[in-house]
C-alpha positions, 0 to 999 in steps of 0.5 A: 370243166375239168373234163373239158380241159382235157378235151381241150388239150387233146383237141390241140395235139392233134391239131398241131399235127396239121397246124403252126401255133400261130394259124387260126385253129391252134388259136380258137383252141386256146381261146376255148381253153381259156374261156373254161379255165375262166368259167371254171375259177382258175382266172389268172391261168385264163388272163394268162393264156388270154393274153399270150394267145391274142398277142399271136393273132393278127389283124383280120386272121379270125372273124370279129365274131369268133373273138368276143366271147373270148373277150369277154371272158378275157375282161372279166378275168383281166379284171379278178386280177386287178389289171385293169388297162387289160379289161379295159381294152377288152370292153371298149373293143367289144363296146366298138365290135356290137356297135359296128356290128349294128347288135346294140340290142343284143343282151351281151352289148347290154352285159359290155356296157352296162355291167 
């Protein structure tokens, strides 16, 4: 994971040199930046840039489809450090997300909902 961090950090300084930190590509970056830091133990480095990073996404700017993941992983670190309205939020909008989506069938509405 470490690695890919790296990576990760090299990607943004490069895409700071075409990008605002408020336009899409900056943001997806840091939202992969902070689905590795969750999956790589470190959960409240990743609750932190969760929240910082979808603080500074607007409405419609990126697709619906492009952020699950990332709140998935937002919830689950939301939830290693007990803040529980954060983890919360994020389900219930993953819950609305597959069902407006029509993928009730899919195994992480499954994961959402059931775990």
């Amino acid at each position: 994971y470490e690695e890919a961090l790296g990576l990760l950090q090299k990607a943004r300084v490069i895409l700071e040199m075409f990008h605002k930190s408020d336009e899409p590509p900056i943001l997806l970056n840091q939202l992969s930046t902070g689905s590795t830091l969750y999956l790589s133990g470190k959960s409240s480095q990743a609750q932190t840039t969760f929240k910082s990073t979808f603080a500074k996404i607007a409405e419609g700017t990126i697709d619906a489809a492009d952020l699950a993941s990332s709140r998935y992983y937002y919830g689950l670190a939301s939830l290693d450090n007990n803040l529980f309205a954060e983890a919360e939020e994020n389900f219930v909008w993953l819950k609305k997300y597959y069902e407006e989506s029509g993928e009730t069938a899919s195994i992480d509405y499954q994961e959402v909902v059931f775990n």
